[in-house]
C-alpha positions in Angstrom: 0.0 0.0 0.0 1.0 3.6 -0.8 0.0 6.3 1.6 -1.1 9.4 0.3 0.5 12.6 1.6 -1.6 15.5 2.8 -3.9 13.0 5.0 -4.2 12.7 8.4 -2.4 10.6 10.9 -5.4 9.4 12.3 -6.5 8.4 8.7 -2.9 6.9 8.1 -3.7 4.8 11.6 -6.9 3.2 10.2 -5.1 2.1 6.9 -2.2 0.4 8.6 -4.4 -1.1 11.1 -6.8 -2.7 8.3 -3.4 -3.9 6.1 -2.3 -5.6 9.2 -5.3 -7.3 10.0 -5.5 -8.5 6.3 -2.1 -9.9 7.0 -3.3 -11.6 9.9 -0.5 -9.6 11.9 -1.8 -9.7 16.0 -2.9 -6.3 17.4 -2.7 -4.7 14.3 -4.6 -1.6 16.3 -1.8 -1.1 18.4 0.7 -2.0 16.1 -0.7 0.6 13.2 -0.4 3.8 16.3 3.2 3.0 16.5 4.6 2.3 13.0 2.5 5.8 11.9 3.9 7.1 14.8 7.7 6.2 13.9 7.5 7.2 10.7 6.0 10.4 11.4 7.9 11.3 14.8 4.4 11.9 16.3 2.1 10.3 18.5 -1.2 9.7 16.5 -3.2 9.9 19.8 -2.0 13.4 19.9 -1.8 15.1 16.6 -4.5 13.1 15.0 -5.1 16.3 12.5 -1.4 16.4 11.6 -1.2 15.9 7.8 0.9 12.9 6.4 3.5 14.3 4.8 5.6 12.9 2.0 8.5 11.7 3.4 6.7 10.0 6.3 4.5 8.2 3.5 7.3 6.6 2.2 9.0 5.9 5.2 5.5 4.0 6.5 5.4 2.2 2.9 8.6 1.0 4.2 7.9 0.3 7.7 4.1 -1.2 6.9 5.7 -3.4 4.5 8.1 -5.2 7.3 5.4 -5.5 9.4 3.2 -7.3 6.7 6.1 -10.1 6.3 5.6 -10.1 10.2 8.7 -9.2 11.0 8.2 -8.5 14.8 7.3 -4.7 15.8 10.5 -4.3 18.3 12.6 -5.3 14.9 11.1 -3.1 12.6 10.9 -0.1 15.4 14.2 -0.9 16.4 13.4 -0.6 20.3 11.2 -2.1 22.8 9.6 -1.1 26.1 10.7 -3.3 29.0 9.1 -1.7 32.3 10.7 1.6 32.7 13.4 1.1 30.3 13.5 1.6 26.4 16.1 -1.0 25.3 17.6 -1.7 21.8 16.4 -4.6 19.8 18.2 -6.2 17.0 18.0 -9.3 14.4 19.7 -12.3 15.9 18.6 -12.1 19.7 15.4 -12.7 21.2 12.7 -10.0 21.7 11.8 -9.6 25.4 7.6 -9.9 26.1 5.9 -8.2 28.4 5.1 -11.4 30.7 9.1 -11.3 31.4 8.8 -7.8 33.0 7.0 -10.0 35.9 10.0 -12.2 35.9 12.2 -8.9 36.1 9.6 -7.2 39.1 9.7 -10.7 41.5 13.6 -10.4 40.9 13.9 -6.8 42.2 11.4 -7.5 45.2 14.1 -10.3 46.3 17.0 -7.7 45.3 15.5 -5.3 47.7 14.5 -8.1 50.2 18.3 -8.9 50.8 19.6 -5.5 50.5 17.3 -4.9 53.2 18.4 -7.7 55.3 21.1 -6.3 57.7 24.0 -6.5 55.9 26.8 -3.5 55.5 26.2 -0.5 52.9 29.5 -1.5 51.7 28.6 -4.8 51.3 26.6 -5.8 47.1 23.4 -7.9 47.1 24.6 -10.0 43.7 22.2 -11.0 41.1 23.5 -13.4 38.6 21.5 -13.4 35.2 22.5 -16.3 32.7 20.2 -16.3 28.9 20.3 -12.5 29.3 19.4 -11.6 26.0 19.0 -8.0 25.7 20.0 -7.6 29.1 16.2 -6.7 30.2 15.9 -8.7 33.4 18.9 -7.8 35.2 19.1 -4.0 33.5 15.8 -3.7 35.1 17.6 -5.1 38.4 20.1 -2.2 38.2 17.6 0.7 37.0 15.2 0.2 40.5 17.5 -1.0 43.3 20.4 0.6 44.9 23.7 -1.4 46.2 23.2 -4.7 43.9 25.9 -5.7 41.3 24.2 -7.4 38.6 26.1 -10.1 36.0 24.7 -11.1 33.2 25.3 -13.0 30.4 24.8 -15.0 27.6 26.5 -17.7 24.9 25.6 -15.8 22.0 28.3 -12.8 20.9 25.1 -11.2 19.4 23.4 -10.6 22.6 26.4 -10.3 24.8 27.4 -7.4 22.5 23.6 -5.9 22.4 23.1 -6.6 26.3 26.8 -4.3 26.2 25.1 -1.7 24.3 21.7 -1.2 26.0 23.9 -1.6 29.4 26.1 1.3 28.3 22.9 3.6 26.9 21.2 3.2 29.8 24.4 4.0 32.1 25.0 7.3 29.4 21.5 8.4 30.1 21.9 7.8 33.7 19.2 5.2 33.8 20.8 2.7 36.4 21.5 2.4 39.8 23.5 0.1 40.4 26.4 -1.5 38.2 26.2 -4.0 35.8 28.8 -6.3 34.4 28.1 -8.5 30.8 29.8 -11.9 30.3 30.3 -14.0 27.4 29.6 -17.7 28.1 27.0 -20.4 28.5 24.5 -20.6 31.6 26.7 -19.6 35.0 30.2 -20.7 33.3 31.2 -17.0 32.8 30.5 -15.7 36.8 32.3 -18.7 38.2 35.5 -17.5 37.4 34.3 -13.4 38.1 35.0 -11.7 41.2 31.3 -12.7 42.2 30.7 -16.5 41.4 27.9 -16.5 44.9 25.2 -14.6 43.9 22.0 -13.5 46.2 19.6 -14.2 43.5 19.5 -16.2 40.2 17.4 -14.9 37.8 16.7 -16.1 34.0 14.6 -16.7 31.1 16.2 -19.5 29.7 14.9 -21.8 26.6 12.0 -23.8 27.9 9.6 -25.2 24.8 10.0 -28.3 23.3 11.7 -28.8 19.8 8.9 -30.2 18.5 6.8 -26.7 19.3 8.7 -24.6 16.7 6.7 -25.3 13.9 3.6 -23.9 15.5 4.7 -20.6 16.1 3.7 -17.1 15.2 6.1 -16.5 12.3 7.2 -13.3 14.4 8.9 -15.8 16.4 9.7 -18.8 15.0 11.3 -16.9 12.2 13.0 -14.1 13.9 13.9 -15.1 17.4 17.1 -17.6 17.4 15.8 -21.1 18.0 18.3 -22.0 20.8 16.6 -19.2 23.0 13.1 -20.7 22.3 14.0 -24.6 22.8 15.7 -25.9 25.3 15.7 -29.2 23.8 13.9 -32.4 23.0 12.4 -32.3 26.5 12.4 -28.7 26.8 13.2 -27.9 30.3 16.7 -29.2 30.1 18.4 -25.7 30.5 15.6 -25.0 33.3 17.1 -28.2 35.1 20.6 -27.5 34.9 19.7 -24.2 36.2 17.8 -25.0 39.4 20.4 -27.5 40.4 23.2 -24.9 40.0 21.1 -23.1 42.0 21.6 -25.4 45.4 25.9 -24.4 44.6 25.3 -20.8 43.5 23.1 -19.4 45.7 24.5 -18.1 49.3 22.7 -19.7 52.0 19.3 -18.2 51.8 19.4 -17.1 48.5 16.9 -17.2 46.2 16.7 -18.4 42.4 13.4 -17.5 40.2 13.2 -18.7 36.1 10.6 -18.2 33.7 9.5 -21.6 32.7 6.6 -23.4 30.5 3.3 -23.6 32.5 2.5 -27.4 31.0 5.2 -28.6 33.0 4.9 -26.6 36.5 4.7 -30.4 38.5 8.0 -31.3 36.8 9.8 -28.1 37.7 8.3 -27.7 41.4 10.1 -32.5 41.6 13.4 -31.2 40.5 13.6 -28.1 42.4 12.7 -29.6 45.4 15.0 -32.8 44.3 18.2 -30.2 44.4 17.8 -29.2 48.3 16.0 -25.9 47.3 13.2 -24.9 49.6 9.8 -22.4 49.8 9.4 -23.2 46.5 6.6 -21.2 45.0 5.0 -20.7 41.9 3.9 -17.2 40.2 0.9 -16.4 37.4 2.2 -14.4 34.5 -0.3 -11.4 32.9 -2.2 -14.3 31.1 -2.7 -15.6 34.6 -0.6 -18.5 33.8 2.0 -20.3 36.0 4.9 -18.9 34.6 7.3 -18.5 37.4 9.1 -20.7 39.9 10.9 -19.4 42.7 12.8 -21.4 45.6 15.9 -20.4 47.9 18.6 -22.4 49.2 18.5 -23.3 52.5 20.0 -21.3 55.4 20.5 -18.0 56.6 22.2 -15.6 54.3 25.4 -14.4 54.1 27.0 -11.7 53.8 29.9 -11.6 50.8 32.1 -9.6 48.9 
């Protein structure tokens, strides 16, 4: 589709959104509001009068048609929203969702929850964040609590080297309390040789789907999201696994370890948490009201490290 110049924005919103939805694209509302208001530099919602002018009609030709080949909205925009933060998004590492920012909110509450716990201002609450992607989770970490050094880390140079860009944005603009190291390696390989291998909390959203669930995803994801960050393998809660048993060595005593993982298989998770000596382990509902969350602690009284 070509968009006329001279029109209105709002007019410009109502022909994106009904491309879209002829593409079968989801939210294609939503999605139409941002794309007009990327190419345009305005929000649509504000300026609906504004007329379309020629360069923006190209440039929405441009963006529309990206969108139509569902290439995912945070790709073609280039950024995504991720709680407070605006974080870079690129080809080649997956997209945070919006269900993680609860995965990133019940890691700050236990962030704050040991900060709080008695030990010495001079002494770091660390939070260990393995699969980091983008760096969202433990960015978020580091943007809303004070005192906490946060590593994170991932196997793939592409998002080690975009989790090392969003970090440094976000520290340019001031954005972050608290500092943030990025590691190259897989799962917690890379922090046991840092200068904090014992970290207060674990926090990840590893692969957790099944192989054999690839082929019925939205193309947005199967297409564009690297596969090893979707599947954890034939099983699909083998990385999950790994990760709560390192969990019982990680962790200091009393430390707590929470993962995003695939509500079908809650039962499973809650066996082999408990099976590697973790305790209160719990289980949190994601937006959808799913069980999307499991969070356990190792046992003991924490302590306080350097």
């Amino acid at each position: 589709m070509s968009f006329p110049p001279d029109g209105p924005l709002a007019a410009a919103v109502e022909h994106v959104a009904a491309e879209l939805r002829a593409a079968g694209v989801p939210s294609p509302d939503v999605d139409a509001r941002w794309l007009v208001a990327a190419a345009s530099g305005v929000d649509p919602r504000r300026a609906p009068d504004r007329p379309l002018t020629r360069a923006t009609a190209q440039s929405l030709d441009e963006l529309v048609a990206r969108r139509v080949a569902r290439e995912p909205l945070q790709l073609v925009l280039g950024t995504t929203a991720f709680r407070d933060l605006e974080l870079v998004c690129r080809p080649g590492v997956f997209v945070p969702r919006p269900e993680t920012e609860v995965l990133a909110g019940l890691a700050i509450g236990l962030a704050r929850a040991a900060r709080a716990d008695g030990r010495p201002d001079d002494v770091p609450v660390v939070v260990h964040e393995p699969c980091c992607g983008t760096g969202a989770v433990g960015l978020a970490v580091a943007s809303e609590v004070d005192g906490v050094v946060v590593l994170i880390g991932d196997r793939s140079d592409a998002a080690v080297a975009l989790a090392t860009e969003n970090r440094d944005r976000l520290l340019r603009a001031g954005r972050l309390r608290s500092r943030v190291d990025v590691h190259a390696g897989d799962l917690l390989d890379p922090f046991r040789t840092s200068a904090h291998p014992d970290a207060d909390v674990l926090v990840a959203n590893p692969p957790y789907l099944p192989l054999a669930d690839l082929d019925a995803l939205e193309p947005e994801v199967v297409v564009h999201d690297p596969h090893d960050a979707l599947a954890g393998g034939p099983d699909g809660h083998e990385v999950v696994d790994v990760l709560l048993e390192d969990a019982a060595r990680t962790l200091v005593p009393g430390g707590a370890v929470v993962l995003e993982i695939d509500a079908r298989r809650v039962e499973a998770v809650v066996a082999v948490a408990r099976g590697a000596g973790l305790v209160d382990v719990a289980v949190h509902r994601d937006l959808t009201g799913a069980e999307r969350f499991v969070m356990a602690r190792r046992p003991g009284r924490p302590t306080a490290h350097g």
